[in-house]
N, C-alpha and C positions, 0 to 999 in steps of 0.2 A: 794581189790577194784573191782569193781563191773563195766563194761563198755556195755552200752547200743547201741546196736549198729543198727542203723535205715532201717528197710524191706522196699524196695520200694514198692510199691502197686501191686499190680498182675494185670495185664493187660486183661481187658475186651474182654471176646470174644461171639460171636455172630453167629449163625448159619442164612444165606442167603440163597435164592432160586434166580435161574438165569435162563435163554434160553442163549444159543449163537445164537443171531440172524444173527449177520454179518460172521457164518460160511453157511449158508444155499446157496445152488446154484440155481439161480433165472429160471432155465432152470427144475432141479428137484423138486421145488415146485411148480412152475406150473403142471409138469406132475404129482407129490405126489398131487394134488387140483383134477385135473380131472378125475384119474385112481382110487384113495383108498377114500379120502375121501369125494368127491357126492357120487362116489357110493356106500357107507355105506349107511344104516339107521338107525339114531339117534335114541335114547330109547322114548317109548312112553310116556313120562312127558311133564307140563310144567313148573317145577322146574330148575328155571335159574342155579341154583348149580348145580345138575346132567348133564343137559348141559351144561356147563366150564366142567367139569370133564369129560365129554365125550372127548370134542375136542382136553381138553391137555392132556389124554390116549393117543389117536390119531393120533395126529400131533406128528410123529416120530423123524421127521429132527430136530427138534431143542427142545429135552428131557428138563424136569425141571432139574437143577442141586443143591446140595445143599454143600454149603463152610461152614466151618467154620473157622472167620475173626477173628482177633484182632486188636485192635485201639491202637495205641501206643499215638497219640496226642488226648488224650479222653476230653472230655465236661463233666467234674463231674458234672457240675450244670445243663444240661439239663436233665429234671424229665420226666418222663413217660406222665406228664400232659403237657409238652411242646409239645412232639414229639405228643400226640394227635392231641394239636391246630396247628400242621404244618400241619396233615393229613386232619384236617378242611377247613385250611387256603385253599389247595392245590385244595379240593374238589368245594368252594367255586370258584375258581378263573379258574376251567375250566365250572363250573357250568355258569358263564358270560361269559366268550369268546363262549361256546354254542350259549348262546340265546339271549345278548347284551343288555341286561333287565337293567334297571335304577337301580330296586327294589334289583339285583342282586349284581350292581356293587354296592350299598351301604352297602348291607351286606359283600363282600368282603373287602371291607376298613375299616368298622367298626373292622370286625375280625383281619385282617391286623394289624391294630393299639395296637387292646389286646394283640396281640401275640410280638409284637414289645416292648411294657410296660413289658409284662410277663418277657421277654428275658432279659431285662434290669434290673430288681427286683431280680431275680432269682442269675444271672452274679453276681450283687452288694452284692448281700446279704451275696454268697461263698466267693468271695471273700474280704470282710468284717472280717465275720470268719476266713476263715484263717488266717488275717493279725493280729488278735486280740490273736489268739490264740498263734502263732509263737511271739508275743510282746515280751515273752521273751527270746526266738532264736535270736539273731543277724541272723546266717546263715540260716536260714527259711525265717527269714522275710524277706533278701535279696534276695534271687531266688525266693520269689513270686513276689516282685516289678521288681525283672530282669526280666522273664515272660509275665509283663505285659506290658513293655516298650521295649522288646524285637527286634529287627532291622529286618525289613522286606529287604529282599535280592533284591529287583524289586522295584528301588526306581524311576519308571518312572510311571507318572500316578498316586501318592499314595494321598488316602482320607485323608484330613488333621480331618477330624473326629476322625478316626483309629488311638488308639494310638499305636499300634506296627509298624506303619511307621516312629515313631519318630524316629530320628539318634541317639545314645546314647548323645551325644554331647550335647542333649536337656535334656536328661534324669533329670540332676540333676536343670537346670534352670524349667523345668516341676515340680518336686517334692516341689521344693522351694515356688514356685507358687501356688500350693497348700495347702501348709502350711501357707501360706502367707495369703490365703483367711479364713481357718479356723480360724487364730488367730483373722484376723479382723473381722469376721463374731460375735464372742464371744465380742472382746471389743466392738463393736458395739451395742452387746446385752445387754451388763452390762451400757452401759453409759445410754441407750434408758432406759432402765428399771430403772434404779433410778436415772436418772434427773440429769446427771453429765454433758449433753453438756450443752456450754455456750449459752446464749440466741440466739447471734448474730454469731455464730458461722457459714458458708457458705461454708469452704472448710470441703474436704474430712466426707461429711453425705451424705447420703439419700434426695434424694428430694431437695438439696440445692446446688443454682452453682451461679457462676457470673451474673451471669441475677436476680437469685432471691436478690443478695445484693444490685445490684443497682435498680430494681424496690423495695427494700425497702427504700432507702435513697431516692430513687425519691420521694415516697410515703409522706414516714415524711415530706422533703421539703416541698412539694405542700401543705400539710395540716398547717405547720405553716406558711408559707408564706399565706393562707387563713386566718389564726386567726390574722395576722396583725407583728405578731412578725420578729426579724431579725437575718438572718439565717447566720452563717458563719461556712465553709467545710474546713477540713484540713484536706490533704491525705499526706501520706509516697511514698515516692515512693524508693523501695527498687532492683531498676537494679540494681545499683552496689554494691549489697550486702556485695562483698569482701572487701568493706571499712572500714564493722562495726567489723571488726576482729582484735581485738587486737592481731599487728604485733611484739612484744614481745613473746607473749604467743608461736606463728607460730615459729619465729627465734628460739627458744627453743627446739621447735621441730624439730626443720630439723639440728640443730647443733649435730654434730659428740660427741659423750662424752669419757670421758675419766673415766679408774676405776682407783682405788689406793689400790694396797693388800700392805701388810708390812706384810709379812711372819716373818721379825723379823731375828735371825740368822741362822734359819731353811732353808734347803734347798730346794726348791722346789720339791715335787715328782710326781708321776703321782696319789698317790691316792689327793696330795693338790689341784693339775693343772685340775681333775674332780670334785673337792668338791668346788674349791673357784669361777673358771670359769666357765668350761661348762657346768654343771648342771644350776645355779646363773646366766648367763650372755649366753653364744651363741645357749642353746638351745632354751631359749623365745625369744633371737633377730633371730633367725630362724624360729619361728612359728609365728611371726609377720611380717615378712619380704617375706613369700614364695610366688613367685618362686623365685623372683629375687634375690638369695643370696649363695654368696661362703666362706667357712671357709676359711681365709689362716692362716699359723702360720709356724713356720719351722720345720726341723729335731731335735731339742734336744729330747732327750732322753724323757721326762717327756710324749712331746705331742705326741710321735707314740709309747706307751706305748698298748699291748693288750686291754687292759679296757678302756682305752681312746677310740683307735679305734672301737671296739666294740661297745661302746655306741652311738659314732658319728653314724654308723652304724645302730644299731637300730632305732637311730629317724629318721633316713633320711638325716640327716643333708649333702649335697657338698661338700667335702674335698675337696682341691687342694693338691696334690700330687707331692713331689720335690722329683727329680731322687737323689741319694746317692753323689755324687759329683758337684751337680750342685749349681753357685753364688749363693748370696742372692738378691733376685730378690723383694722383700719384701716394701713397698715403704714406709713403717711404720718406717724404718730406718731416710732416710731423715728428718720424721718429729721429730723423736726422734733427730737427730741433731739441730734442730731449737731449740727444747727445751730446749736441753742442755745448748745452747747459749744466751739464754734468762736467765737462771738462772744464769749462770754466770755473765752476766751483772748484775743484780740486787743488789742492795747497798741498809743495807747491806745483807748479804746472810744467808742462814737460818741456825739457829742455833743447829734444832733436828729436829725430825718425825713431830712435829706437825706442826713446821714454814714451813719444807717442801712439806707439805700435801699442805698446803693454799697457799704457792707457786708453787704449781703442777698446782694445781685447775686453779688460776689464769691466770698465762704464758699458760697456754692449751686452756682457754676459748678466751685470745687477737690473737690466733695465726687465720691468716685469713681462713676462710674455703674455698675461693676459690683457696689455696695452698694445701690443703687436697685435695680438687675434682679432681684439675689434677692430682696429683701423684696417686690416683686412678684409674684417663682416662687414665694414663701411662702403666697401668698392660698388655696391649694387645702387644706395643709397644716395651717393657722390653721381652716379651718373642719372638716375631720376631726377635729381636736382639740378644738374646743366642741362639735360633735355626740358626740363619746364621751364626752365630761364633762357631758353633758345641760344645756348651759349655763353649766356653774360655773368655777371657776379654772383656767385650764392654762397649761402654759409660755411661750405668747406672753402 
């Protein structure tokens, strides 16, 4: 097998020319002005280059120096042709503070403006590519977006332009937001382009709000009330929306359910208690339910089985965790007593698997759920009360 293993880019270096100007002592450039350099005489040219070259021979105290830099936080996308138009932009904008020229200052803002578009086109475009390219990277294509939404450290003052001020926090409501717009930008293409909104349709288009639907119902009004005709308006009015919701359907939903395995003579094991439950049953009520959600179950053998745990494990799933000796704290008990007692009562009583089953169903669905919620709100209370009994007997 064959493992590819990824070269980081070689880091750009660049050779610089400097003075140190802030080492120079303003006592011996003065005396270095009046003693060596008037009293030289410059070459007889008037070639502005030969003199520059004269003067930084010359001027001793503060020698050209030349580095060679490397850029660790480099600007892939700024091109040769950017960095011209900054030298332009730069030329351009002392060119006006010179001479304070109108003529000036609007070529500076013109240029200003190219170079600001340039920077923008340029930016977009790299990173475009890259993210296209990386599409099938997972981890590429997540440190370019980390990258770009990256947490600026000086969160005082920050341009809400800039998006690496964003807090990660924002991170994924930004990203969403985004996605958000492109999806509707397309359905909005697709409907505009072959004639799928409704005539009268006012919410969420283009060019269409509350104002445009009632100067259209005003419109039509005033015009059949001109041709003589009689006009009658019937409006919905939908404030209390939550009434149009079939309250069965809701009860259903928010009702606690119950499963029914019949394993049969078979003894429960840990490869059943992964096959029949939590694969089937607590890891999708876990990825519907998250954050707000804790596994409980107890110590039998089946459920703290290596593969069991493991798996809980991998998905993430919140296990509670019971110390080796510790009660049954479990309040699923209780209701299994109600159960039990309900079916006992029952005349007459079930007679195999199947009468059972519909008697399970049953007694389970009449039991009140507001006796399930508490023995649920009891879970905090059930454990304050074995930590101050230091484990031993208490009233649950």
């Amino acid at each position: 097998m064959d493992f590819i293993t990824p070269v980081p880019p070689p880091k750009l270096k660049r050779n610089i020319t400097f003075r140190n100007i802030k080492s120079i002592n303003p006592s011996a450039l003065s005396d270095f002005l009046a003693n060596t350099l008037f009293a030289s005489t410059p070459p007889p040219t008037a070639c502005p280059s030969d003199l520059v070259s004269y003067y930084n021979n010359t001027l001793s105290l503060a020698p050209l120096k030349t580095k060679t830099v490397s850029f660790t936080h480099t600007a892939p996308w700024y091109t040769p042709e950017l960095r011209q138009m900054k030298t332009r932009k730069r030329q351009l904008e002392r060119l006006y503070k010179k001479t304070t020229l109108t003529v000036h200052l609007h070529a500076y803002t013109d240029h200003l403006s190219d170079y600001k578009n340039a920077l923008n086109s340029a930016r977009s475009t790299y990173y475009s590519q890259l993210i296209h390219s990386g599409s099938n990277n997972p981890k590429t294509l997540f440190s370019t977006v980390n990258k770009l939404l990256k947490l600026c450290d000086n969160i005082l003052a920050l341009d809400p332009d800039t998006i690496s001020n964003f807090r990660p926090i924002s991170n994924l409501p930004f990203l969403s937001k985004i996605l958000e717009r492109v999806v509707a930008a397309q359905i909005k293409t697709h409907l505009r382009s072959h004639e799928l909104y409704e005539p009268f349709q006012s919410g969420f288009r283009p060019q269409h709000s509350t104002e445009t639907a009632v100067l259209k119902i005003t419109n039509d009004l005033l015009l059949s009330a001109d041709s003589g005709h009689l006009n009658i308006l019937i409006l919905l009015d939908l404030t209390a929306a939550f009434d149009t919701i079939n309250h069965s359907i809701l009860l259903s939903r928010l009702q606690t359910s119950l499963v029914l395995l019949f394993p049969g003579l078979k003894k429960v094991t840990a490869r059943s208690y992964l096959r029949d439950i939590i694969e089937p049953i607590i890891i999708p009520q876990f990825r519907q339910h998250t954050p707000n959600f804790l596994f409980m179950d107890d110590n039998a053998p089946p459920h703290r089985a290596r593969n069991v745990t493991a798996r809980l494990q991998e998905v993430g799933v919140p296990h509670m965790v019971w110390p080796a000796m510790s009660p049954d704290l479990n309040p699923i008990e209780h209701v299994w007593d109600q159960l039990k007692q309900r079916l006992d009562d029952r005349i007459p009583p079930p007679r195999d698997l199947a009468e059972l089953r519909v008697a399970l169903v049953e007694e389970w669905n009449a039991l009140p759920q507001n006796n399930i919620m508490r023995l649920v709100r009891s879970m905090r209370r059930r454990c304050q009360a074995v930590i101050a009994a230091n484990g031993g007997n208490n009233r649950y």
